[in-house]
C-alpha positions as CSV (number, residue, x, y, z in Angstrom):
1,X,5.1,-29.8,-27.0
2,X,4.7,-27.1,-29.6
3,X,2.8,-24.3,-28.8
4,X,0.0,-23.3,-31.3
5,X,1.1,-20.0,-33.2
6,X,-3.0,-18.4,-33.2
7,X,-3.4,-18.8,-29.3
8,X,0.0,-17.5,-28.7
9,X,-0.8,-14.6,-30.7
10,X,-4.7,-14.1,-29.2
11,X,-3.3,-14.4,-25.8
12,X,-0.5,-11.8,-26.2
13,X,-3.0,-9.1,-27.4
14,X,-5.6,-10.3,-24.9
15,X,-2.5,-9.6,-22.2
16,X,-2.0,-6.5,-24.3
17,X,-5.6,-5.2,-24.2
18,X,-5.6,-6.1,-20.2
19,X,-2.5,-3.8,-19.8
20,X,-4.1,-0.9,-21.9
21,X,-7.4,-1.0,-20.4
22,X,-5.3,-1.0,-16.5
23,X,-3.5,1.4,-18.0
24,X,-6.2,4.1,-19.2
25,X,-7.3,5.6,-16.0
26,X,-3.9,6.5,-15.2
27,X,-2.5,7.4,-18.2
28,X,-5.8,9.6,-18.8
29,X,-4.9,11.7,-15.2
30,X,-1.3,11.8,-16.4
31,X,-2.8,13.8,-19.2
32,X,-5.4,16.0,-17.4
33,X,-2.6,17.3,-15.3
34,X,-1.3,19.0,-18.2
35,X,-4.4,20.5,-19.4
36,X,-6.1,23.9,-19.0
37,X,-9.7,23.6,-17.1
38,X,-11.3,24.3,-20.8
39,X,-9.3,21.5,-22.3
40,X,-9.9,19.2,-19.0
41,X,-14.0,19.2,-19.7
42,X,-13.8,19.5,-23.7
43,X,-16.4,17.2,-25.4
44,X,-15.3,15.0,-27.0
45,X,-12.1,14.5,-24.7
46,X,-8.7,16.4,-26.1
47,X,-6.0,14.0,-27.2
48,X,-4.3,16.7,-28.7
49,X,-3.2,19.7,-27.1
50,X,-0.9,22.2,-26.1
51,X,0.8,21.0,-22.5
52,X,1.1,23.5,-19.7
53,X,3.1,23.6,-16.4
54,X,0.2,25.7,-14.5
55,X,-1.6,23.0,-12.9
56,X,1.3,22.4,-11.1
57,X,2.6,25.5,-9.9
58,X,-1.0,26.1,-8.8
59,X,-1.6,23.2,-6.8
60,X,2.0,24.1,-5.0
61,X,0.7,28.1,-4.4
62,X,-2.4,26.7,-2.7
63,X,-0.6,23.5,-0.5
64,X,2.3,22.9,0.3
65,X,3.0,19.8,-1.4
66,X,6.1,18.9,0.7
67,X,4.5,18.8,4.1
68,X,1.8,16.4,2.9
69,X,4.5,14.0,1.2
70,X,6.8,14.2,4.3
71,X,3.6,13.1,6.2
72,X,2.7,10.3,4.1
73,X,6.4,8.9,3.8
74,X,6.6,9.2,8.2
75,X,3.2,7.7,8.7
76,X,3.3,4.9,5.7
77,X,7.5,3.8,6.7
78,X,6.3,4.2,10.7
79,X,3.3,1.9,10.5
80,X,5.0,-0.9,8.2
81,X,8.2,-0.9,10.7
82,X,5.5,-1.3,13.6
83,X,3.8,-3.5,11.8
84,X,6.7,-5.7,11.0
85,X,7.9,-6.0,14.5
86,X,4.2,-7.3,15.6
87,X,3.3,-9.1,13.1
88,X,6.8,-11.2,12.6
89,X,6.6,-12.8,16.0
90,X,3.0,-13.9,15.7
91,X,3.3,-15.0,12.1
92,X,6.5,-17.5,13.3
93,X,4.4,-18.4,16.6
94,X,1.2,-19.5,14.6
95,X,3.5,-20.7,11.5
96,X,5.9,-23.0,13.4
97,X,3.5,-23.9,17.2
98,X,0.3,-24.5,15.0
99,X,-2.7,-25.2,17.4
100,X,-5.8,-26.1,16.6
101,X,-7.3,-22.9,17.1
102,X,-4.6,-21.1,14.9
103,X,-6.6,-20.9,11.8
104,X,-9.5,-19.9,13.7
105,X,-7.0,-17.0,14.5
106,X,-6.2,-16.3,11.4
107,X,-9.5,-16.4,10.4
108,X,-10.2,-13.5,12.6
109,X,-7.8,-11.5,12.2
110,X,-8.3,-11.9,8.1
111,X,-12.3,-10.8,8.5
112,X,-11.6,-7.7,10.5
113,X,-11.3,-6.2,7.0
114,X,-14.5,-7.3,5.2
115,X,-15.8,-5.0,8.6
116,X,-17.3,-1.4,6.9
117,X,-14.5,1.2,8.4
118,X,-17.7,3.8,8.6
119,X,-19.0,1.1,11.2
120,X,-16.7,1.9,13.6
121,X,-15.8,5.6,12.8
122,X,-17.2,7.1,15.4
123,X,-15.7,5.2,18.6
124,X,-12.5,5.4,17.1
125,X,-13.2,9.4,16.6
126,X,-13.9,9.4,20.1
127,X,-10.8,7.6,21.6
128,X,-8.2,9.4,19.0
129,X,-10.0,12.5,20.5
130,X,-9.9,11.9,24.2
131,X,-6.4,10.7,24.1
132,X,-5.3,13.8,22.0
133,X,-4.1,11.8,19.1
134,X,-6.2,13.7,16.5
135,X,-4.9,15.6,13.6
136,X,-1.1,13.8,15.3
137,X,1.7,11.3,13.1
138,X,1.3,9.2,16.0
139,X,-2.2,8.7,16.0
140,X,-2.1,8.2,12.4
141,X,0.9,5.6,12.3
142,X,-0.9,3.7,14.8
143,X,-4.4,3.8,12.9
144,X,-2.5,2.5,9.6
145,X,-0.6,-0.1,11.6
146,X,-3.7,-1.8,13.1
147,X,-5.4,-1.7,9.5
148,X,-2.8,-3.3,8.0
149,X,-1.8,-5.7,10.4
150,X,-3.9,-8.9,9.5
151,X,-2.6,-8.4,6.0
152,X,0.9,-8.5,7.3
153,X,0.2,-11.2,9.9
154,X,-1.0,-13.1,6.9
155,X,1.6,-12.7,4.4
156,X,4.4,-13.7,6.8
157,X,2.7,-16.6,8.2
158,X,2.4,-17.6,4.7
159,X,5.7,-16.9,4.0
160,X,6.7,-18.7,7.0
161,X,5.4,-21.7,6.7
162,X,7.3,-22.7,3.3
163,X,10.1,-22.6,5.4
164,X,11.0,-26.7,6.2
165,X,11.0,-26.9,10.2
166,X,13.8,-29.0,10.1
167,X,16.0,-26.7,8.9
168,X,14.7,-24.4,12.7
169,X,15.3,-27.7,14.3
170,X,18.3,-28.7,12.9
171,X,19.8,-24.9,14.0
172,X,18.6,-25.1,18.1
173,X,20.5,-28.7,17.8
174,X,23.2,-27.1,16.6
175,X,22.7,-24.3,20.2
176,X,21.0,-21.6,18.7
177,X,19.0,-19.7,20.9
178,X,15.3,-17.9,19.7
179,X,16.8,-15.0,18.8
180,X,19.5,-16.5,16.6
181,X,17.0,-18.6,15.1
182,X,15.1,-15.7,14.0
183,X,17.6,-13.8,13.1
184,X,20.4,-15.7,11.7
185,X,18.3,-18.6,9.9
186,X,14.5,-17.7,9.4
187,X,14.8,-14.5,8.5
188,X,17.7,-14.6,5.8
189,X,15.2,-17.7,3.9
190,X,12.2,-15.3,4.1
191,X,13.9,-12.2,3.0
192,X,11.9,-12.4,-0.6
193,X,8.7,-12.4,1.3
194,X,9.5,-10.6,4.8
195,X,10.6,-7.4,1.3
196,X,7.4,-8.0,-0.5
197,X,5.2,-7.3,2.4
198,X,6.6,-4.2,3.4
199,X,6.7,-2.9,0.0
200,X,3.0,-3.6,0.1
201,X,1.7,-2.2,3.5
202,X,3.8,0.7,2.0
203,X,1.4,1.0,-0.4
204,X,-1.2,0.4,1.2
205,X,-0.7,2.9,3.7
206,X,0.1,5.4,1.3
207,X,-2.8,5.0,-1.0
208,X,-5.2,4.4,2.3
209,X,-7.6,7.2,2.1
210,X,-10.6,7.4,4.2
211,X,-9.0,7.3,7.7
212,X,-6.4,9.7,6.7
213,X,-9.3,12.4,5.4
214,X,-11.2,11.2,9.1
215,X,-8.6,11.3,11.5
216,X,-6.2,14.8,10.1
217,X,-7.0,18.4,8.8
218,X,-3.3,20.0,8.7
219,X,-0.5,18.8,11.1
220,X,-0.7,15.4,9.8
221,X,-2.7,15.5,6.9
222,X,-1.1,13.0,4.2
223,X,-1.1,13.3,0.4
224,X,-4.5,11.6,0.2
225,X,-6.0,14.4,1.8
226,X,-4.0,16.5,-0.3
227,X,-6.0,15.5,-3.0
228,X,-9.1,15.6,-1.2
229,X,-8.6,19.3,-0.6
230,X,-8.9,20.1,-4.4
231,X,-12.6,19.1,-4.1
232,X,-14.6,22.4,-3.3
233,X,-18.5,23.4,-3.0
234,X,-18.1,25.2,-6.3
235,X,-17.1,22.4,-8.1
236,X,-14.5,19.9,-9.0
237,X,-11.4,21.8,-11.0
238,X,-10.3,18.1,-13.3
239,X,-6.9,20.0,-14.2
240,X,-6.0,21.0,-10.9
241,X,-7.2,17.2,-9.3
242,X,-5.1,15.9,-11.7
243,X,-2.3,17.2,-11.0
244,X,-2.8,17.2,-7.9
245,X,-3.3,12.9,-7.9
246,X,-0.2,13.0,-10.3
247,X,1.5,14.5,-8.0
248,X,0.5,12.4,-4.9
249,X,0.9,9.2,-6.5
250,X,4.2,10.1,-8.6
251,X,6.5,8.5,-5.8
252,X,4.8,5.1,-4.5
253,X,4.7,4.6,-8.6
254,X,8.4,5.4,-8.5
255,X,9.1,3.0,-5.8
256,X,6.7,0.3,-7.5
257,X,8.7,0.4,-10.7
258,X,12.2,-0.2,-9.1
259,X,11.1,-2.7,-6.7
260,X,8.3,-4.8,-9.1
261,X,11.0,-7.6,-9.5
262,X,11.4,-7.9,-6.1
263,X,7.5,-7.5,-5.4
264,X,6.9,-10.7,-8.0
265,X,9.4,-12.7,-6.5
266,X,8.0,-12.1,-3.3
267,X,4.4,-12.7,-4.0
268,X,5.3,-15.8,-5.8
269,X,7.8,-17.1,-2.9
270,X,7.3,-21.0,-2.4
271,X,4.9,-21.1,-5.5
272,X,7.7,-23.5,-7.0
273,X,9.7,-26.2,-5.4
């Protein structure tokens, strides 16, 4: 069937516009960062200027950048690896011993995050506090592993269950035990999806902001509330934010670049048989 030559055309600068307008926000900060205070407020917006470093060196004088981003790499790898251990063994429970009740399950587990996090700020305040886990990596891992665990528990039971059973079966005829199963034969068919869903609880863990800003001043503080600390009663400084965002989001871009192929491939695992 031949395509028609006008709708190719309008849907390539439709997908065009899409990208650009995605793109603005971000490519507008990337700009900011490099601007003087002056030029960052200048009406009508500067699209031409003259770039400076200062931001930068600035926003390292006043934080140090490195302790943030060491936080934010322990907390965001510490809760997906967590995360992975728990969720993998319920996801190929519910996945291959469905009950009746497992959707219900999953159900549950899915609508935990339509609940307001301010709704249950303060009892969790009150337990990080009384078990000293305030302001702590620990306390912080474990805050981002429960908030990211239905997503997980969901993602691999999805991935899961476009796995045939018989091919599970076929292997404990054959004498494998649960662990080999699991090991040697589920998990090599769902690497695609097991990769794709840590690269995105990485990501969401690093971008997750209002629990970080809640739960950690300085010990543990991650890069989100790096950039929250750039926000002051006299004002917002857009240069310095800006750079100070460019530099917070600079690596889990970085890691989203190299790894989108294998991101699409496994977001899009089982889609065609």
């Amino acid at each position: 069937m031949q395509s028609n030559p006008l709708l190719t055309t309008l849907r390539t600068i439709g997908a065009w516009a899409a990208a650009l307008l995605l793109f603005f926000p971000l490519g507008w900060l990337f700009l900011t960062a490099f601007k003087t205070e002056l030029q960052a407020i200048h009406v009508p917006p500067l699209f031409v200027f003259e770039p400076t470093l200062d931001n930068f060196s600035e926003v390292q004088r006043r934080s140090d950048y490195l302790l943030y981003a060491r936080n934010s790499l322990i907390t965001s790898l510490g809760s997906t690896l967590i995360g992975l251990l728990i969720a993998a063994p319920a996801a190929y429970s519910m996945a291959f011993f469905r009950t009746r009740r497992t959707r219900d399950i999953l159900m549950w587990m899915l609508s935990t995050k339509m609940m307001p996090a301010v709704a249950v700020l303060l009892p969790i305040f009150i337990l990080f506090r009384n078990f000293g886990l305030l302001d702590s990596r620990i306390g912080l891992t474990i805050m981002l592993t429960l908030i990211n665990l239905p997503i997980v528990v969901w993602m691999l039971y999805t991935y899961f269950r476009e796995i045939p059973g018989e091919i599970l079966e076929a292997a404990r005829m054959d004498g494998a035990n649960l662990w080999k199963e699991i090991v040697y034969v589920l998990t090599p068919m769902a690497v695609p999806g097991i990769a794709s869903t840590l690269l995105l609880n990485i990501i969401l863990a690093w971008n997750e902001a209002f629990w970080t800003i809640q739960l950690t001043t300085t010990n543990a503080a991650p890069l989100t509330a790096f950039i929250a600390s750039f926000s002051s009663p006299q004002g917002l400084f857009w240069a310095k934010l800006s750079a100070a965002s460019t530099m917070a989001i600079a690596p889990i871009l970085i890691l989203g670049w190299f790894s989108q192929k294998q991101l699409v491939r496994g977001l899009t695992f089982g889609a065609v048989k």
